[in-house]
VOKEVO-518257 format. One line per 10 residues: their letters; for each residue z, y, x of N, C-alpha, C. Coordinates in pm, 1 decimal. Layout:
// VOKEVO-518257
A) Z,Y,X,Z,Y,X,Z,Y,X  ...
// end
This chain:
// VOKEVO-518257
XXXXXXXXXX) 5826.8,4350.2,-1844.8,5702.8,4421.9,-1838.8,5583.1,4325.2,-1828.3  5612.1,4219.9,-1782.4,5537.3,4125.6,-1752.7,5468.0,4048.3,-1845.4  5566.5,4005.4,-1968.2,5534.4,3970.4,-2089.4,5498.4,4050.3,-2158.0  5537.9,4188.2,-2133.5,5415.9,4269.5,-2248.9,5333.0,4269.8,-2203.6  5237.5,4276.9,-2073.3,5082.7,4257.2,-2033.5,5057.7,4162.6,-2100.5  5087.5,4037.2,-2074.6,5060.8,3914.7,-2137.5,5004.5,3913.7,-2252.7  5131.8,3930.0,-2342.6,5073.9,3965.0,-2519.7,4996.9,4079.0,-2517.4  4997.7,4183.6,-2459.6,4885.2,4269.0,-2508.3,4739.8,4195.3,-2451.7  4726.3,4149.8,-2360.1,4600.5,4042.4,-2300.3,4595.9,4004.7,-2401.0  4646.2,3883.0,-2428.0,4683.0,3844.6,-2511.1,4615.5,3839.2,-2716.5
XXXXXXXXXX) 4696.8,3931.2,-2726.7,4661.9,4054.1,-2861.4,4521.8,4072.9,-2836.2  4505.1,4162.4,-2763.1,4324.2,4209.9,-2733.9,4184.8,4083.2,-2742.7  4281.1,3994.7,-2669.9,4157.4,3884.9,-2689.7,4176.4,3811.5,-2823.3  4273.4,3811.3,-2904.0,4247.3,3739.0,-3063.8,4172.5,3830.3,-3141.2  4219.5,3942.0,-3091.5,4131.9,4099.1,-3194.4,3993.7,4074.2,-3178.7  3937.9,4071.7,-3054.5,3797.2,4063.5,-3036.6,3760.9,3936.1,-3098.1  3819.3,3844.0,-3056.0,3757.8,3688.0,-3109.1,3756.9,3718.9,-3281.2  3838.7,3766.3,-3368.4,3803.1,3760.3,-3491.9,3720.5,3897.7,-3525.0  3696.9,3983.3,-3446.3,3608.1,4109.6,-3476.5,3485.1,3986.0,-3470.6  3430.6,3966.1,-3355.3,3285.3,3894.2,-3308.1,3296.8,3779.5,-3408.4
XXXXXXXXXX) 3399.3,3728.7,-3494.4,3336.4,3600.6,-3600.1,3296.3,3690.0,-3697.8  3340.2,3743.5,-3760.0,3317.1,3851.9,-3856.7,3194.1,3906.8,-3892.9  3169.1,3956.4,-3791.7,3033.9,4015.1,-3769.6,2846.3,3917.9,-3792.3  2763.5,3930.9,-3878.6,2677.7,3832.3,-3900.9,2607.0,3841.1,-3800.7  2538.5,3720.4,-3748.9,2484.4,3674.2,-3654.7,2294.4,3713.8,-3713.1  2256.4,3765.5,-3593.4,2171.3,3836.9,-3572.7,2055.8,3763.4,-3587.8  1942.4,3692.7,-3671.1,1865.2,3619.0,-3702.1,1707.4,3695.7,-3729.6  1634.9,3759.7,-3643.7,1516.3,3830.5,-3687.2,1433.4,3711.4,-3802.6  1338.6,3786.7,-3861.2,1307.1,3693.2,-3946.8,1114.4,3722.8,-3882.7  1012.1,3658.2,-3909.5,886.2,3680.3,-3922.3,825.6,3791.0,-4031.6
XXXXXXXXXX) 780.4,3867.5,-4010.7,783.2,4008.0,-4097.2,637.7,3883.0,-4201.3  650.5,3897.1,-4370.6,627.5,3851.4,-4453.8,402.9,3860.9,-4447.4  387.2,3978.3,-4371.4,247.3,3946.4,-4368.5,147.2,3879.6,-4282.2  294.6,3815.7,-4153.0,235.3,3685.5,-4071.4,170.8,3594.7,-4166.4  216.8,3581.4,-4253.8,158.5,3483.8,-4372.7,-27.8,3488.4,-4366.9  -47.1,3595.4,-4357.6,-210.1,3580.6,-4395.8,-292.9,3541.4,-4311.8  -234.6,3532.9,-4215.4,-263.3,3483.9,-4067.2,-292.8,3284.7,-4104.4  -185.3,3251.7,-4187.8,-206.8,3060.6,-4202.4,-382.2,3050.4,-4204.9  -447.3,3130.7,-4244.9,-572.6,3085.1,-4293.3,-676.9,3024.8,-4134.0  -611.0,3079.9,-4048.3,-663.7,3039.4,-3957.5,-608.1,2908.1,-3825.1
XXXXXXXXXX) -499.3,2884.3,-3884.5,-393.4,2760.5,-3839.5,-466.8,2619.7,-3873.2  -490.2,2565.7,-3744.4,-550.7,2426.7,-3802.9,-664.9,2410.9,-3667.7  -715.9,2292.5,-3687.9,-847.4,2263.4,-3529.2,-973.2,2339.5,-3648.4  -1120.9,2379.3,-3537.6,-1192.1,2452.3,-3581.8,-1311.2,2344.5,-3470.2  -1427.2,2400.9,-3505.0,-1516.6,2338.8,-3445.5,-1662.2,2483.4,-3467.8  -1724.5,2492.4,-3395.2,-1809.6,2590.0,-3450.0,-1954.1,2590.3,-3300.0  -2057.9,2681.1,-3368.3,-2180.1,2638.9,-3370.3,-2232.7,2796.0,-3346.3  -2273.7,2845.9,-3232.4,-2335.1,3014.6,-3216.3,-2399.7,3038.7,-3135.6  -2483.5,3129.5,-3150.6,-2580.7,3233.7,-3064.2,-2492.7,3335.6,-2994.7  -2525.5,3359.5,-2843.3,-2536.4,3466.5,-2811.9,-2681.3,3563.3,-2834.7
XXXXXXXXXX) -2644.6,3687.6,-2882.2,-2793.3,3780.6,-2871.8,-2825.1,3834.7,-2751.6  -2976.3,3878.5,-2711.2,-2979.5,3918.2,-2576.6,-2910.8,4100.6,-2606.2  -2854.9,4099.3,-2476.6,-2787.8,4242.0,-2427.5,-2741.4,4239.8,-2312.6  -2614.8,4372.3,-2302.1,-2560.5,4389.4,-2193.9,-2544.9,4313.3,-2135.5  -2517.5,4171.9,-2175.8,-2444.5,4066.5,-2098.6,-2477.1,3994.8,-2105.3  -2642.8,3963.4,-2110.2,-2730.2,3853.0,-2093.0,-2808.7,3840.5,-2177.5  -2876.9,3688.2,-2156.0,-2985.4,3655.8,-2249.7,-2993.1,3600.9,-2342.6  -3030.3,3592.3,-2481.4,-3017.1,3502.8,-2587.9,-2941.7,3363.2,-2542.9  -2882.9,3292.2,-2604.4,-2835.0,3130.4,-2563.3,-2744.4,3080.2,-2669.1  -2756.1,2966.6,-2699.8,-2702.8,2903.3,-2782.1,-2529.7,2815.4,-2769.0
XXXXXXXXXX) -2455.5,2808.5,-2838.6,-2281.7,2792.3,-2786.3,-2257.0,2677.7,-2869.5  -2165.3,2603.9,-2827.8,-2137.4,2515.5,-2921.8,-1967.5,2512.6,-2875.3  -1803.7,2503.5,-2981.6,-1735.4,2516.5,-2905.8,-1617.5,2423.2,-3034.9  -1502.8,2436.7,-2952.4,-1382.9,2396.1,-3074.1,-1285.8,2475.3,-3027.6  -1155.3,2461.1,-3155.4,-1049.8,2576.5,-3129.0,-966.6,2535.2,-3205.8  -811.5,2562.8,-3128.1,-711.0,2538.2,-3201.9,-613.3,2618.4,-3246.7  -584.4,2624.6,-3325.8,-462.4,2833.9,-3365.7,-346.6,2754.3,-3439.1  -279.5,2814.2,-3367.5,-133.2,2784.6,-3444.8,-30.9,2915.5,-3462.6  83.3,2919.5,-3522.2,183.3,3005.5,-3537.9,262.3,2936.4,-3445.0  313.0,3069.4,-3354.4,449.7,3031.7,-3223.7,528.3,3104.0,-3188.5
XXXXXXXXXX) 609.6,3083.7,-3154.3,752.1,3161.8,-3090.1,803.4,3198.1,-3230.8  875.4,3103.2,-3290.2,969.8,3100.5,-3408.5,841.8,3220.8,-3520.0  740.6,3181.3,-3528.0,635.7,3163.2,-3633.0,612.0,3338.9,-3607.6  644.4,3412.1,-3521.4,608.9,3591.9,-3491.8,471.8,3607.2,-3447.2  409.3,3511.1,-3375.1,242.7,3530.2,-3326.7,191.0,3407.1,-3342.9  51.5,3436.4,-3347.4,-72.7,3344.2,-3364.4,-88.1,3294.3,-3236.1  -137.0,3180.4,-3231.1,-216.5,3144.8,-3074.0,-355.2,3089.7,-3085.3  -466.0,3115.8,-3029.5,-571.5,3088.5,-3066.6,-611.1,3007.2,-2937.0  -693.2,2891.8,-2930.0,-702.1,2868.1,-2825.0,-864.2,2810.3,-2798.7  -956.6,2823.9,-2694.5,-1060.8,2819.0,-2782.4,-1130.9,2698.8,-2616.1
XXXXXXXXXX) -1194.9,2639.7,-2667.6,-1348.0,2583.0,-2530.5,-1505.3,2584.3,-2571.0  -1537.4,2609.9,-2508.8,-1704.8,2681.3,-2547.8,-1804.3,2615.1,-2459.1  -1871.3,2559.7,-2470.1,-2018.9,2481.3,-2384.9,-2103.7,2541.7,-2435.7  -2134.8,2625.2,-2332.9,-2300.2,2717.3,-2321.8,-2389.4,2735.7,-2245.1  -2447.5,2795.3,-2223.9,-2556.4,2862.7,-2089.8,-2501.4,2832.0,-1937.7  -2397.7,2925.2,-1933.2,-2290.0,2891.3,-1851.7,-2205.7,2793.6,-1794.9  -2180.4,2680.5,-1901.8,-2113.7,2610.7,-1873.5,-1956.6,2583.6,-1953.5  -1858.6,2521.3,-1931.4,-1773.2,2525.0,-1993.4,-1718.1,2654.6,-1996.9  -1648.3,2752.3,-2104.8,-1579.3,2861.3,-2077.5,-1424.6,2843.3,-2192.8  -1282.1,2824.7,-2111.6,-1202.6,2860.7,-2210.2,-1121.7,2964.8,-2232.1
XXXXXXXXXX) -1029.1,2975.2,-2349.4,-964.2,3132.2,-2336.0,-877.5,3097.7,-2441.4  -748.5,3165.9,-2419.0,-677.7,3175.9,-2534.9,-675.2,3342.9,-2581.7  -584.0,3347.4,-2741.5,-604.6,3503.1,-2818.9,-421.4,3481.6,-2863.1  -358.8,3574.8,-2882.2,-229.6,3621.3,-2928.3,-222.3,3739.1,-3034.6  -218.9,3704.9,-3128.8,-169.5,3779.1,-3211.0,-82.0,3774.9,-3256.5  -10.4,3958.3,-3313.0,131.7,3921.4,-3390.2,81.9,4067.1,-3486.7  183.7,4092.5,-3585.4,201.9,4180.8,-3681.0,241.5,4319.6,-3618.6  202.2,4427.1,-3638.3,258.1,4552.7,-3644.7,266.2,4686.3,-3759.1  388.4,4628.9,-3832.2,410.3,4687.9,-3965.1,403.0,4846.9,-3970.5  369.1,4925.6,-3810.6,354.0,5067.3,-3813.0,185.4,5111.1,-3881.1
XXXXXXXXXX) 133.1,4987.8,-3802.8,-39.1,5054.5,-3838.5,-105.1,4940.3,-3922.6  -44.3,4885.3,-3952.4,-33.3,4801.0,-4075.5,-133.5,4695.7,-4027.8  -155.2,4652.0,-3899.5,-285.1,4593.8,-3842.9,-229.9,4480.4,-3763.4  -288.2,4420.2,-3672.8,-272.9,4300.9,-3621.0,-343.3,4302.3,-3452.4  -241.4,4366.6,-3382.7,-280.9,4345.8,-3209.9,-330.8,4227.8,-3174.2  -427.5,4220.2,-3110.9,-493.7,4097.7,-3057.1,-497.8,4169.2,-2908.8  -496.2,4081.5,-2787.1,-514.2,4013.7,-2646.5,-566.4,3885.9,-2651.8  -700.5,3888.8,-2608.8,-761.8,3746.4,-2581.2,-784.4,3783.3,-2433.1  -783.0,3640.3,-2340.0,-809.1,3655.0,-2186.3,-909.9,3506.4,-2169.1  -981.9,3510.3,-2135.5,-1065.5,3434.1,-2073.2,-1097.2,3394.9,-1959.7
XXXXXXXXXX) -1138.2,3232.8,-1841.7,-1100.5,3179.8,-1779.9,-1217.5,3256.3,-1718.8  -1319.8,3313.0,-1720.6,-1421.8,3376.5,-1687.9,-1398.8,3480.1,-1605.9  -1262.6,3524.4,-1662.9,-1188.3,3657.9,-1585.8,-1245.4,3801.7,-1707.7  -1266.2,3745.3,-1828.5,-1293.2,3856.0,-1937.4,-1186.9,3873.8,-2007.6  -1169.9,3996.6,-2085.7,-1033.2,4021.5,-2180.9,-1121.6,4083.7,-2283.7  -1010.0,4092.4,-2395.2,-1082.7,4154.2,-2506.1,-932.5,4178.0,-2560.3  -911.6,4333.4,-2615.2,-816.0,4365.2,-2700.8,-820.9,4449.9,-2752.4  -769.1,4471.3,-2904.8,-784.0,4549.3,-2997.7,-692.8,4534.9,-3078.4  -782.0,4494.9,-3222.1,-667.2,4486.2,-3369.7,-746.9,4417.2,-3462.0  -704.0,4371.9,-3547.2,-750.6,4335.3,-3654.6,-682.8,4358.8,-3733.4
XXXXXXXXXX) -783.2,4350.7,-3878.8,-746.0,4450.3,-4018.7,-792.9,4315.1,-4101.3  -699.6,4250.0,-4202.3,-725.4,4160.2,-4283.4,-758.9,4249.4,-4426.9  -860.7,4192.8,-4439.8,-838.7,4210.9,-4630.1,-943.9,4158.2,-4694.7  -880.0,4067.6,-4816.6,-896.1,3998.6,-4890.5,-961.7,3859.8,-4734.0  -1062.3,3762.9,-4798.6,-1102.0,3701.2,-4685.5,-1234.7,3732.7,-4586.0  -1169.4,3888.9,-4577.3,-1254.2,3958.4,-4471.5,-1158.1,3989.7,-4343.4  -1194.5,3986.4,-4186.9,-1106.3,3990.7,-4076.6,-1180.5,4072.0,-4001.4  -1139.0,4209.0,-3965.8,-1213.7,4312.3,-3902.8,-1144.6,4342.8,-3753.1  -1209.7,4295.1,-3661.4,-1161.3,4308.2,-3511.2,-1243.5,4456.5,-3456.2  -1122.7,4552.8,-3427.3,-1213.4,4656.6,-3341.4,-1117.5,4644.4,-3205.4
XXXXXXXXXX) -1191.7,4667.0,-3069.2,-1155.8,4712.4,-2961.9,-1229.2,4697.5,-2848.9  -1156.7,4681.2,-2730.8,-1313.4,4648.0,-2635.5,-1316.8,4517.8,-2552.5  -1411.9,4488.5,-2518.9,-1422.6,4375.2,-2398.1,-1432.6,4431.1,-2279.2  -1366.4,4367.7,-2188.0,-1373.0,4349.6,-2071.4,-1459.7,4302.0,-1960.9  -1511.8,4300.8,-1899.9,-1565.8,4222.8,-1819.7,-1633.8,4247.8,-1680.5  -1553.4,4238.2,-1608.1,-1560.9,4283.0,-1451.3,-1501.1,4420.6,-1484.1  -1538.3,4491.1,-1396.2,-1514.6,4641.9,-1415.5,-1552.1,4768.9,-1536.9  -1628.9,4650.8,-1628.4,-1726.9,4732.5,-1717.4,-1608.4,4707.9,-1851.0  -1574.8,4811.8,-1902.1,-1550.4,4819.4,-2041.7,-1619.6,4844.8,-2203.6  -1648.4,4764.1,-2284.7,-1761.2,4802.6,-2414.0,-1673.2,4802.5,-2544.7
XXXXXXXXXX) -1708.9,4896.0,-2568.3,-1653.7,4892.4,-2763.9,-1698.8,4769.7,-2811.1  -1664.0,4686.1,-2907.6,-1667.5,4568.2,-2961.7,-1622.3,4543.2,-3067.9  -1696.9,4502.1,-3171.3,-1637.2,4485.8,-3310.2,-1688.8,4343.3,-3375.4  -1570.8,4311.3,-3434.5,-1610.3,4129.4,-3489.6,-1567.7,4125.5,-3630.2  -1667.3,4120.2,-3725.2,-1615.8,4065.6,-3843.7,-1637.2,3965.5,-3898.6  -1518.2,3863.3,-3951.8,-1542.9,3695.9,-4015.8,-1503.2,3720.7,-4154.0  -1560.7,3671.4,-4219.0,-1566.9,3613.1,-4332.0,-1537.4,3490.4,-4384.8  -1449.1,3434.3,-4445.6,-1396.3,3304.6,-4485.8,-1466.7,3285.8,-4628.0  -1504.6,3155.2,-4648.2,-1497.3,3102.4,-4799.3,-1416.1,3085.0,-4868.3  -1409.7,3074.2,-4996.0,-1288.5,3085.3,-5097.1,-1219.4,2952.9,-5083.3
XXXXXXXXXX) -1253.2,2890.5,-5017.3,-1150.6,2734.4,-4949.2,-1086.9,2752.4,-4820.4  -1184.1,2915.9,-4760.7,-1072.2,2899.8,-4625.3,-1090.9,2779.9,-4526.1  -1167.0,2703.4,-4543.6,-1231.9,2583.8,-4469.7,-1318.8,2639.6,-4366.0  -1376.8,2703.3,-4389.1,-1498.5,2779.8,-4308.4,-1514.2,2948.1,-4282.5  -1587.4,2983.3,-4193.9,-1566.6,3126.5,-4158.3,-1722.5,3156.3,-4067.3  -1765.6,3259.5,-4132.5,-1897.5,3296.4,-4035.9,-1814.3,3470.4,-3959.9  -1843.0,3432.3,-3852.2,-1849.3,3510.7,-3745.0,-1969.8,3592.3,-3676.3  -1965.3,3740.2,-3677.0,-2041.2,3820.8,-3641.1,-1987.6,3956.2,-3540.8  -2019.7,3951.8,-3410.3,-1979.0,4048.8,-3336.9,-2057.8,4146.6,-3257.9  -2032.2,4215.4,-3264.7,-2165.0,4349.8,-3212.4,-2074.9,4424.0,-3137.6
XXXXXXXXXX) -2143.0,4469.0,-3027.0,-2126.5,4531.9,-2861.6,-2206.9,4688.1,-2874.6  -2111.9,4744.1,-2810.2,-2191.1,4881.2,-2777.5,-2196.2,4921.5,-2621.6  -2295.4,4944.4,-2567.0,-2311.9,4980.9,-2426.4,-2279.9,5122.0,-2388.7  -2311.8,5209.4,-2471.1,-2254.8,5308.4,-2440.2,-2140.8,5429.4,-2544.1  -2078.9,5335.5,-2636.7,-1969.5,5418.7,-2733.5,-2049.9,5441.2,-2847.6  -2237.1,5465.7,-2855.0,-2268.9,5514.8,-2962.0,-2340.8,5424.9,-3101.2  -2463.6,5317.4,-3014.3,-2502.5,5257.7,-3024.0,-2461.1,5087.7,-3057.2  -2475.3,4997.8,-3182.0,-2452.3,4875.4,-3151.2,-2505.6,4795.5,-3181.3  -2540.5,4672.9,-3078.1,-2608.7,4563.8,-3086.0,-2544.5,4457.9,-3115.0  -2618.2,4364.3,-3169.1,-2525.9,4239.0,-3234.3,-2531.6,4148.0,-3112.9
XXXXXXXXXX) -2433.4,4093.7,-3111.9,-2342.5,3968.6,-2942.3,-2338.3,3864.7,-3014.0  -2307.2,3818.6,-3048.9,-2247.0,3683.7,-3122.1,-2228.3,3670.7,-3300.6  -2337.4,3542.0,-3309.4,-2329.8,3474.0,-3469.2,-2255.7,3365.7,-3436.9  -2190.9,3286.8,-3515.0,-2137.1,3183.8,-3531.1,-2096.2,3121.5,-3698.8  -2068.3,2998.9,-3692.1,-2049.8,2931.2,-3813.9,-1944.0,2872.0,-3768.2  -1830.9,2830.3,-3789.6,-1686.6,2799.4,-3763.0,-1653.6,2679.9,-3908.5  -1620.8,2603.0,-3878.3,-1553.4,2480.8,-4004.5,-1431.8,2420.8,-3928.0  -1359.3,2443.1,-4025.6,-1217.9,2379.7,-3997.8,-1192.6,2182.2,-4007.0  -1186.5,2137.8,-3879.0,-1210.1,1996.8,-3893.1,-1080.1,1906.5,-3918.0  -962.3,1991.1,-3929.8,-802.7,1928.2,-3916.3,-710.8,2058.3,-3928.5
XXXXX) -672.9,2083.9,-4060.0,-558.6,2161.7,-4123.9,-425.5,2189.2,-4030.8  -431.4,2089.1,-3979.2,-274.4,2079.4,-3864.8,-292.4,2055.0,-3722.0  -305.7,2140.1,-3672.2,-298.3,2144.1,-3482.9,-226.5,2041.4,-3422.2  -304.6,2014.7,-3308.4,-263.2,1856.3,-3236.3,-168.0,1978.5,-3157.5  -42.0,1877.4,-3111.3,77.5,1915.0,-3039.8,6.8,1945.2,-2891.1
// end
């Protein structure tokens, strides 16, 4: 009786071991419209106004930024430092693909203690950010649209704030040039 436990132990564990080789190994892939995302992979350097509003007074920004593709190439990482009015401010942004609403979730958090999340909508070399900012307790609708040149080298940036859902004022111009194609490690 003893030896039939055995071999059936035995038996059971060769069955499984060649079921589990058998079977293909589970490899997600990067869904194919991460791709449109490269245009923004590379160091950046850029040059902007804040407008006066909700959240202050006119002032001038000067900043750099680095974006790469991460975690086996599924999200963007944006990573940004800004010298302004204020002072130094940095923040990183995460994006990845969501093939339901055919759009692009963004979470940016800032060292300021600000967030900003929404979506973005690519098309052609137009990049349409809707959602809101954060900041302290106050929440604002927020919308950013960039524009790239047909080299993709460069990108003007324009973002407008609404104070109360109906109304919107323009927040931020910028001019953005790409100074290095390939992100420092």
């Amino acid at each position: 009786m003893q030896r039939l436990r055995i071999f059936l132990l035995f038996f059971v564990a060769c069955l499984a071991t060649a079921i589990l080789a058998q079977a293909p190994a589970f490899s997600p892939k990067p869904d194919p419209e991460l791709k449109k995302l490269a245009r923004y992979v590379g160091q950046w350097s850029y040059e902007g106004e804040y407008k006066p509003g909700p959240l202050g007074p006119a002032s001038k920004a000067t900043g750099d930024a680095t974006c790469k593709m991460i975690l086996r190439r599924f999200f963007l990482e944006w990573r940004w430092r800004e010298q302004g009015i204020t002072g130094e401010t940095r923040g990183f942004e995460i994006l990845r693909y969501d093939p339901t609403n055919k759009k692009y979730p963004s979470s940016a958090y800032a060292d300021d203690g600000s967030l900003m999340v929404g979506a973005y909508a690519l098309d052609g070399n137009t990049s349409i950010f809707s959602g809101k900012l954060v900041v302290g307790e106050k929440q604002y609708p927020f919308k950013v649209t960039e524009v790239f040149a047909t080299d993709l080298k460069s990108f003007t940036q324009k973002a407008e704030i609404s104070a109360d859902g109906n109304a919107w004022t323009p927040f931020f111009e910028a001019h953005y040039t790409k100074t290095n194609a390939t992100p420092k490690k």
